[in-house]
C-alpha positions in Angstrom: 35.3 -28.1 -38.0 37.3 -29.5 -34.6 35.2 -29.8 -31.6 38.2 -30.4 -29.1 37.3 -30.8 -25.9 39.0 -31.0 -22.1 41.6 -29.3 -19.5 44.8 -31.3 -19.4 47.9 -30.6 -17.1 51.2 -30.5 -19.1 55.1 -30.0 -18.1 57.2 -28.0 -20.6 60.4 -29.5 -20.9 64.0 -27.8 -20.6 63.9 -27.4 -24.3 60.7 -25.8 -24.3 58.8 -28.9 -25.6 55.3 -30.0 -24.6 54.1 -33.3 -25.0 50.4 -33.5 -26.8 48.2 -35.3 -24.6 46.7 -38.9 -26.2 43.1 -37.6 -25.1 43.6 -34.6 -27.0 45.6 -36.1 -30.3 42.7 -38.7 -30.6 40.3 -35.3 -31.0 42.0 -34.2 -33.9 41.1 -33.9 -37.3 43.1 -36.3 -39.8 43.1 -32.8 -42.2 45.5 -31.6 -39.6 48.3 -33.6 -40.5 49.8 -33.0 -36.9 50.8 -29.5 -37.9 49.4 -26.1 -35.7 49.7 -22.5 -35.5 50.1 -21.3 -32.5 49.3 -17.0 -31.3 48.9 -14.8 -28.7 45.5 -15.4 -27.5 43.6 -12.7 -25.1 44.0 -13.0 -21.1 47.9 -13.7 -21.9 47.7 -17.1 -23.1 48.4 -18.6 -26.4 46.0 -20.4 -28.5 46.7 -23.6 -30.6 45.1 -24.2 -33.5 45.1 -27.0 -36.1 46.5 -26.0 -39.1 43.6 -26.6 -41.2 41.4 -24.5 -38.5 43.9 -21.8 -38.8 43.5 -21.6 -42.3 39.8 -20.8 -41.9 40.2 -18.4 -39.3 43.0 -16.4 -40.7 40.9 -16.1 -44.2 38.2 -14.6 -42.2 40.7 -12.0 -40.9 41.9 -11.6 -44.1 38.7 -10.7 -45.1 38.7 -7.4 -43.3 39.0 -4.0 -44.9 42.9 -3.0 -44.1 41.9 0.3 -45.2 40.5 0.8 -41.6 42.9 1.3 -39.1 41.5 -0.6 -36.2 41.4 -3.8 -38.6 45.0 -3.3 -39.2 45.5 -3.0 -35.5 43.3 -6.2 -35.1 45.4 -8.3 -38.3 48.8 -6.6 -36.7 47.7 -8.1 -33.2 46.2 -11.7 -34.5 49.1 -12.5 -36.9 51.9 -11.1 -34.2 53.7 -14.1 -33.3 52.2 -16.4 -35.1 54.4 -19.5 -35.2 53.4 -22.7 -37.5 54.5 -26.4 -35.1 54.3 -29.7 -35.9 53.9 -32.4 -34.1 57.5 -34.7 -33.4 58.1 -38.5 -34.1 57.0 -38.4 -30.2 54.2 -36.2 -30.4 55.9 -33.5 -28.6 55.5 -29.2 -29.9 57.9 -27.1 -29.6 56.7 -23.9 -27.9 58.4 -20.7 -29.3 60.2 -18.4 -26.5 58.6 -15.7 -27.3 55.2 -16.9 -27.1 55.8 -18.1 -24.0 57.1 -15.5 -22.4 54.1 -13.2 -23.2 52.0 -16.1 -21.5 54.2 -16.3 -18.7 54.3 -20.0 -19.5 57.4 -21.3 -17.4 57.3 -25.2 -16.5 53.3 -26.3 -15.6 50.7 -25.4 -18.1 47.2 -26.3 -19.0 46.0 -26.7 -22.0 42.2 -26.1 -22.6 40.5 -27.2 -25.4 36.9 -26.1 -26.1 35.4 -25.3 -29.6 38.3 -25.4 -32.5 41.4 -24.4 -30.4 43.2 -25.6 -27.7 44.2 -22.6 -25.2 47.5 -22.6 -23.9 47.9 -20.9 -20.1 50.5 -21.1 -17.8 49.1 -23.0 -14.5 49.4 -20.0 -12.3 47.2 -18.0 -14.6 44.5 -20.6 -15.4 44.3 -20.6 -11.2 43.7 -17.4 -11.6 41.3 -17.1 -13.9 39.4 -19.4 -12.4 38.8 -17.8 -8.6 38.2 -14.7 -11.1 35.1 -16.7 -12.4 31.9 -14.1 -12.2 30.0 -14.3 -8.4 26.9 -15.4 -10.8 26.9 -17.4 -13.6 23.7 -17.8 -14.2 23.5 -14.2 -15.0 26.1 -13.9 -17.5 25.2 -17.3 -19.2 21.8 -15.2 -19.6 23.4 -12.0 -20.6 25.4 -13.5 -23.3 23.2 -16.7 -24.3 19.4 -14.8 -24.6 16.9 -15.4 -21.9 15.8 -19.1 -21.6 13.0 -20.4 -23.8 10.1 -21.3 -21.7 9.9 -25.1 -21.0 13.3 -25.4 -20.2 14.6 -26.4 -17.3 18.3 -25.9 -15.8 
């Protein structure tokens, strides 16, 4: 599994073509092959995923009983869009239109990479989703992570 990690800047050219960071292409996974999904992620951006990490998550959604309607709802959502990219003789993707218009993406975008994806978000909402961040995080890093074991120390 792809640990990617950082927050770089990026400018989406008039084609609609972003350049993958070196810090970011060193990160990834030689089973990639330079090839991605991309799909509408949740807070309007898009995520990125290697392909080989794609094909892992998508057989866990596959998994899913389809004779319940919210997982249909859920499959419907997660595969809506879903556009395979690979990576050009000058390591650029292409973004598709569509994708980026749900984002909002125009010409600045970041893209942050934690875990095995690499979130795509249009500058302006990143911004925003940061001066959104919650007025304590210690409490939700307790809420969500379990109480602290004792002996440890921030």
């Amino acid at each position: 599994m792809s640990q990617f990690l950082g927050e770089f800047e990026c400018k989406v050219d008039p084609k609609g073509r972003i350049m993958l960071p070196a810090g970011l292409k060193k990160q990834l996974s030689p089973a990639a092959e330079g090839r991605f999904v991309i799909n509408r992620g949740f807070e309007k951006c898009l995520v990125l995923y290697p392909l080989n990490e794609w094909q892992t998550i998508s057989a866990e959604v596959n998994k899913l009983n389809l004779y319940n309607k919210k997982n249909r709802d859920f499959a419907r959502y997660f595969f809506r869009g879903a556009s395979e990219l690979m990576l050009d003789g000058t390591n650029r993707l292409l973004l598709p239109k569509a994708l980026t218009e749900y984002a909002a993406i125009d010409k600045d975008l970041i893209l942050f990479a934690y875990s095995n994806r690499i979130e795509v978000w249009s500058k302006a909402n990143y911004d925003n989703l940061l001066t959104d961040e919650p007025a304590d995080f210690a409490s939700l890093a307790e809420e969500v992570m379990g109480k602290p074991k004792e002996g440890l120390h921030e």
